[in-house]
C-alpha positions in Angstrom: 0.0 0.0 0.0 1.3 3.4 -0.7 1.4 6.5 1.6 -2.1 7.8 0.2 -4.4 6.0 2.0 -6.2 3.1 0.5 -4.9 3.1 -2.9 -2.3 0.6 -3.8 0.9 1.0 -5.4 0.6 0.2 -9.4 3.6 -2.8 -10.3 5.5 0.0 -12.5 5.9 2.2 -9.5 2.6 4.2 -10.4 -0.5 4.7 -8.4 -3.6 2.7 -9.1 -7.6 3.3 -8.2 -9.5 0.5 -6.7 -12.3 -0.1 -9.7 -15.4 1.1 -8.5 -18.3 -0.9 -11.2 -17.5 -4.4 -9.5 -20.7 -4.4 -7.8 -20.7 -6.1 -4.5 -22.2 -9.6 -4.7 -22.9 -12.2 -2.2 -20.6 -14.5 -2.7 -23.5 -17.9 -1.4 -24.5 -17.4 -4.7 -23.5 -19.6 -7.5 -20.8 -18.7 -10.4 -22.4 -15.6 -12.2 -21.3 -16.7 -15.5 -22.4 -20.2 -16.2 -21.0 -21.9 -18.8 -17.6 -20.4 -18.5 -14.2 -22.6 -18.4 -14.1 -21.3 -15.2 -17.7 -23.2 -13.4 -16.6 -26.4 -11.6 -13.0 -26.3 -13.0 -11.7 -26.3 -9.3 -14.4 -29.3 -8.4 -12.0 -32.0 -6.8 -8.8 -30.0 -6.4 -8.5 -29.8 -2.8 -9.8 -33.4 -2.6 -6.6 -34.9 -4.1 -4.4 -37.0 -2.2 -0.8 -35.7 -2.1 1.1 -38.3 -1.7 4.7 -38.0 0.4 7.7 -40.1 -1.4 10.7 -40.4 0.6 14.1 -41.2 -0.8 16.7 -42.5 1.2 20.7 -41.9 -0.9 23.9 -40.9 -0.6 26.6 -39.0 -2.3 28.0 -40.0 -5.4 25.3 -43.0 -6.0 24.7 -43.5 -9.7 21.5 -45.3 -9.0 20.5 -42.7 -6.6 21.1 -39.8 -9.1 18.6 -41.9 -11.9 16.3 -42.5 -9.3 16.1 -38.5 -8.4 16.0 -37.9 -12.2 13.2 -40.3 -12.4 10.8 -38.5 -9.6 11.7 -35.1 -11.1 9.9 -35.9 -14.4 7.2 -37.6 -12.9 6.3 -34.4 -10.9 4.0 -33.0 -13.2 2.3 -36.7 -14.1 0.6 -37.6 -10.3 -0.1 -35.8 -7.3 2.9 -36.5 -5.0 6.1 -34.2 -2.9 9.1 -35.8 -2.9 12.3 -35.3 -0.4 15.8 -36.6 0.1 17.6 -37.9 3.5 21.4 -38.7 2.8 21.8 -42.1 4.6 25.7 -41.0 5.5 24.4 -37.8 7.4 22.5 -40.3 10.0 24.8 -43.4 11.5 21.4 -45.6 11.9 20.3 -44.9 8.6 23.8 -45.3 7.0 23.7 -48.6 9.1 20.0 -50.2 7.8 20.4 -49.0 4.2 24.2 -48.6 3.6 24.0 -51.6 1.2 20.0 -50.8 -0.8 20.3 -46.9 -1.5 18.2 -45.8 -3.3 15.4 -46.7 -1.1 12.2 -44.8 -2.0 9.1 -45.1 0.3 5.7 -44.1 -1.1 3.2 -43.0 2.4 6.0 -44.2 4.5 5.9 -47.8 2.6 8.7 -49.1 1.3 8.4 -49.1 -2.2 11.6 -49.6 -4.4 15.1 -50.1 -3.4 18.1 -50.0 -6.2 16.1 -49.4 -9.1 12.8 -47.9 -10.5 10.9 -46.8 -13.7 8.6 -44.0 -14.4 5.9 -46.4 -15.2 6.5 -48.7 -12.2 6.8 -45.8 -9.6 3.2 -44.2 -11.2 1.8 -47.8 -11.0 2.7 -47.7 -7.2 1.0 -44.4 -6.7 -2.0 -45.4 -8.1 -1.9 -48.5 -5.7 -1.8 -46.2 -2.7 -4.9 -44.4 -3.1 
C-alpha cells in the first residue's frame, strides 16, 4: 500500500484506483457466468491426495542420481512431494540402508530399493490411493 491511503501502489511504480463498477455480490450465490471454463474447474482440487515419497541416498550413487531424475519428471504426471535424506548424514540410517540406497518409500511404505521406472513408480501411486 502506498502512503495515500487506501490506494495501492501500481507494479511499474505508479498509483492505481481501486475499480469502482464491480458491484458487491454475495458470494453464497452460484458462479455468475455459467458456462464459463471457469464453473466447476476447481471441483476435486482440494480433494486430491498428495502423496509423500521419501528417498533415502547418498553422495556419489549412480543409481540414486537416476532414481532422483526419475521423480523429477514424474512431478507433473501424479499428485505427490518428494524429499531426500542422505543415509551418510545419519549413523542408523547409513547402518539399515548402507547396502540398498536408493530406497524410495511411497506414504512411509517401502516401495523400491536399487532401481525404479517411471511407469512402475506411477503404477505404485496409483496402488496407494
Amino acid at each position: 500500500m502506498s502512503s495515500d491511503g487506501d490506494r495501492p501502489l501500481h507494479a511499474e511504480g505508479g498509483l492505481t484506483e481501486f475499480p469502482e463498477a464491480i458491484p458487491d455480490r454475495d458470494l453464497s450465490e452460484p458462479f455468475p457466468f455459467p458456462g464459463t471454463c471457469f464453473q466447476g474447474s476447481l471441483d476435486g482440487v482440494y480433494n486430491r491426495h498428495m502423496h509423500d515419497v521419501l528417498v533415502y541416498s547418498r553422495s556419489g550413487c549412480h543409481l540414486c542420481d537416476i532414481v532422483k531424475e526419475t521423480l523429477a519428471q514424474a512431478q507433473g504426471l501424479a499428485d505427490f512431494q518428494w524429499r531426500e535424506v542422505d543415509i551418510d548424514a545419519d549413523p542408523q540410517l547409513r547402518q539399515q540402508y548402507n547396502d540398498e540406497v536408493p530406497v524410495v518409500f511411497i506414504d512411509g511404505h517401502k516401495a523400491f530399493k536399487y532401481r525404479m521406472e517411471r511407469g512402475q513408480f506411477l503404477r505404485a501411486l496409483a496402488a496407494r490411493r
